[in-house]
N, C-alpha and C positions, 0 to 999 in steps of 0.2 A: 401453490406450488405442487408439483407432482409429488408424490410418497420418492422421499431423498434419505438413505441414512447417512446422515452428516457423519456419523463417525469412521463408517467405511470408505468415505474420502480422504477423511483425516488420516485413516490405515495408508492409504497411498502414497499420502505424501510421507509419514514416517518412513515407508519403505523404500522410496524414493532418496530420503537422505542419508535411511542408514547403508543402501546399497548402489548409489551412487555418486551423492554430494560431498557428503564426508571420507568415502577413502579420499578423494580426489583432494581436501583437505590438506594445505602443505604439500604433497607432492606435486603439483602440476609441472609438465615438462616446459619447458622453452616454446613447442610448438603445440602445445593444448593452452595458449592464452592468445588471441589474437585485436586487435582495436577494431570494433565497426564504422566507429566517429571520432571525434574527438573527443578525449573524456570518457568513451562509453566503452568498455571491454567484454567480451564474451570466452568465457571459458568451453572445453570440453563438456565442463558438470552440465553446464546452462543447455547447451545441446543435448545432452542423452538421459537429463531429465525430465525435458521440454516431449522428447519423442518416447517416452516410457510413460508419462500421465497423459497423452493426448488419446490415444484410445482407449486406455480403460474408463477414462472418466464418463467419454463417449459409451463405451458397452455401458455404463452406472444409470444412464437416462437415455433410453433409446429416441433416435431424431432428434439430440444435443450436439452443435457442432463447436469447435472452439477458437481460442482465439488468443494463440502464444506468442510469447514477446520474440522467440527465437523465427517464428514463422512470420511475424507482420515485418519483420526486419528484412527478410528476402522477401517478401513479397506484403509491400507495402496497402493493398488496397485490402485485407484481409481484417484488417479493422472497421472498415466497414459494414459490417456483420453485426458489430453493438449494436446500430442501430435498427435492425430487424426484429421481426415479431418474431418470438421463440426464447429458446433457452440456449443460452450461451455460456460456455466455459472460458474462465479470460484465468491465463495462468503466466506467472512471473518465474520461471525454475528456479532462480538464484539472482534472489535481490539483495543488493549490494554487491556484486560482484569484483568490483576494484576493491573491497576489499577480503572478501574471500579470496583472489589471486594474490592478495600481499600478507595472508595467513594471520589476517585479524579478524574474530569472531564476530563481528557484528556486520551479519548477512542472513536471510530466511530463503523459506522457500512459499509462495503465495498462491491462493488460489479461490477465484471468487465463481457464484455461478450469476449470470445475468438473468435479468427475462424479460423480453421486450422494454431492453435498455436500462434497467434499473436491477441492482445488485439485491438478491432475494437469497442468499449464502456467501460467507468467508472463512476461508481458514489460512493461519498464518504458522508456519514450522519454525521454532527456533532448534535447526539441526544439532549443533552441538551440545547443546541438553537436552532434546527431545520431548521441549515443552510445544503443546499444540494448542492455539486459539483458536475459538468456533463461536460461530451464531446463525439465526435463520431468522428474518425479518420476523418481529412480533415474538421470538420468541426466550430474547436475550443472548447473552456472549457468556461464553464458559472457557477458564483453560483448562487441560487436560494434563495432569501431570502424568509424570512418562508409568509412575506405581498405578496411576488412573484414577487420582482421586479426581474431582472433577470441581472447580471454585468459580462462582458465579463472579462477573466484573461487575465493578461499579467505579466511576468517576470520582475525582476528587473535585473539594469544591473549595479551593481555596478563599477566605475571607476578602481578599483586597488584590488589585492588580501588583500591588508591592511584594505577595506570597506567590506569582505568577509565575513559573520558569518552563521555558520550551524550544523548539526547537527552530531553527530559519538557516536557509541557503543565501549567502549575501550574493551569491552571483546572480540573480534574477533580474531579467531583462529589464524591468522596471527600476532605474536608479533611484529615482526619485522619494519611491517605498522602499529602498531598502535603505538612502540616506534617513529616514524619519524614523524608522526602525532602531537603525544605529544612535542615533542622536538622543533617542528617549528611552534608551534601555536600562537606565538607572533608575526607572519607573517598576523597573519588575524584579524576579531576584536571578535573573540571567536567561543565556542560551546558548545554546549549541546545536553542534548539525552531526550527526549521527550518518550520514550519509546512506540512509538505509529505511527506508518508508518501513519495512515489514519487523523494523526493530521501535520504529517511533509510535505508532500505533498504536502495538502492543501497552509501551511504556505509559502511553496516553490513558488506555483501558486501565491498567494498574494502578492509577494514581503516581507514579514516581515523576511524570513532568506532565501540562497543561495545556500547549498547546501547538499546532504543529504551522506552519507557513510556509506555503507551497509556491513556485510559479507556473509551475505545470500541473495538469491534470493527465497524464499518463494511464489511462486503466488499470496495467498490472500494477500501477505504483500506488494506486488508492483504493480500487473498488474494494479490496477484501477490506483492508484497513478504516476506510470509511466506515462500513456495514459492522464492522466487530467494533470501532467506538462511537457508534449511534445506539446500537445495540446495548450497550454498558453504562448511557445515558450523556454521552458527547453530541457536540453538535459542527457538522462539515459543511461548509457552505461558501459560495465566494464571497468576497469584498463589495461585490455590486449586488448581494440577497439570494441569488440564485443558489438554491439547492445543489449538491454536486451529484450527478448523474455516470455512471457509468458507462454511457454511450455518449457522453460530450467529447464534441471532438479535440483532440487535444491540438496543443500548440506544434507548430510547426507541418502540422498537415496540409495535404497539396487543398489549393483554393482557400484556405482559412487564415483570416488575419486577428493582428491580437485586438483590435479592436472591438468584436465581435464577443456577446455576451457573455461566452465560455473562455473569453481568453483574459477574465477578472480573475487575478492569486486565489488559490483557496486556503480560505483559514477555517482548521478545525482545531477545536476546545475541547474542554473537559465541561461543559454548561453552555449554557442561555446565557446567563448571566457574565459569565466570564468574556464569552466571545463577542458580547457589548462591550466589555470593558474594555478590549483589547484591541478592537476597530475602531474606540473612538478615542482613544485617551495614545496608543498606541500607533496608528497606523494612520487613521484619516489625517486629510492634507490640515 
């Protein structure tokens, strides 16, 4: 990877939420929240975050182009960029955003750097404490506390699927895994949905939950988070083996069906060990 100072990234995105995520925090007006989709909302913050990191990241690596969740939204084929040779900036400004507009704390701010389709940097903002997660391929995952100490992550390794707890969206297109999910969850010691990849991650790297289960693969929704609990000694991958890539295309893109090898859930653990445990005793048919 090119000479990156990962910490003057991480400066950006601090500045980013303490100067524009967080005033925005509680007060949004009536018409600084709009629906893109169903289900999906975008704020003001998410806008004039999105257009506040996209060229400075760009000036941080010169001939780095990027790739924001607020711009592939207007203009869909811009995701197609992962998968080019080169360095790619893929940024999520305010994830979680339903509930950031409903003035509940559990939202980040994301940011991964690609390179020829594989996440080789991430960093995740928890804005309203100013805690910052980082890693660089091979080189481990650090948080950054806001005094600056700086604590290396490491995974938990719980002894048995029965000390297991993590996180699942039962709305996934797949009924059939989310019926076998539900039905064997007295096999672990619970879950929940956090609604917020850039809080579940983190939580994942921490040790405080295990494992996370996805039906999307979304870039801004995993590359950082992937790369910071691979980083911390987790493991992301889908259902069907396949490694999870930053440049897979995700669900619901023009021409792609879920049939198609990228369109296997991804399950990321806290282990090897665990994420056998939890695909076979858990999830397999």
């Amino acid at each position: 990877m090119k000479t990156l100072d990962i910490d003057a990234v991480g400066d950006l995105l601090l500045q980013a939420g303490r100067e524009i995520i967080m005033p925005r925090f509680r007060r949004l007006a009536a018409d600084e929240v709009r629906e893109k989709s169903r289900a999906d909302l975008v704020t003001i913050a998410d806008e004039e975050a999105e257009a506040f990191l996209t060229p400075r990241l760009e000036a941080l690596l010169p001939g780095s182009r990027t790739v924001g969740e607020e711009a592939v939204s207007a203009n869909p084929a811009l995701i197609e960029r992962l998968g080019e040779p080169g360095y790619h900036w893929v940024i999520d400004p305010v994830d979680g955003t339903a509930s950031f507009a409903a003035g509940c704390a559990l939202f980040a701010c994301m940011v991964a750097l690609v390179k020829d389709g594989d996440a080789v940097a991430g960093w995740i903002l928890d804005p309203p404490t100013g805690r910052l997660f980082m890693a660089e391929t091979g080189s481990g995952a650090v948080l950054r506390e806001p005094d600056g100490e700086r604590v290396r992550l490491r995974t938990a390794n719980p002894p048995s699927l029965a000390h297991i707890a993590g996180v699942a969206n039962f709305r996934m297109k797949d009924r059939d895994l989310a019926a076998r999910l539900a039905y064997r969850l007295d096999r672990t010691a619970g879950v929940l949905n956090m609604r917020c990849s850039g809080q579940e991650y983190p939580a994942m790297a921490l040790g405080q939950i295990h494992y996370g289960l996805y039906g999307r693969g979304i870039p801004w929704d995993h590359a950082p988070g992937a790369l910071i609990l691979t980083e911390a000694g987790g493991v992301v991958r889908r259902l069907n083996g396949m490694l999870y890539r930053a440049s897979d295309p995700p669900m619901g893109s023009i021409g792609r069906v879920a049939d198609q090898p990228w369109g296997s859930p991804i399950l990321a653990a806290c282990g090897e060990e665990q994420w056998q445990w939890l695909k076979r005793d858990l999830l397999d048919p």
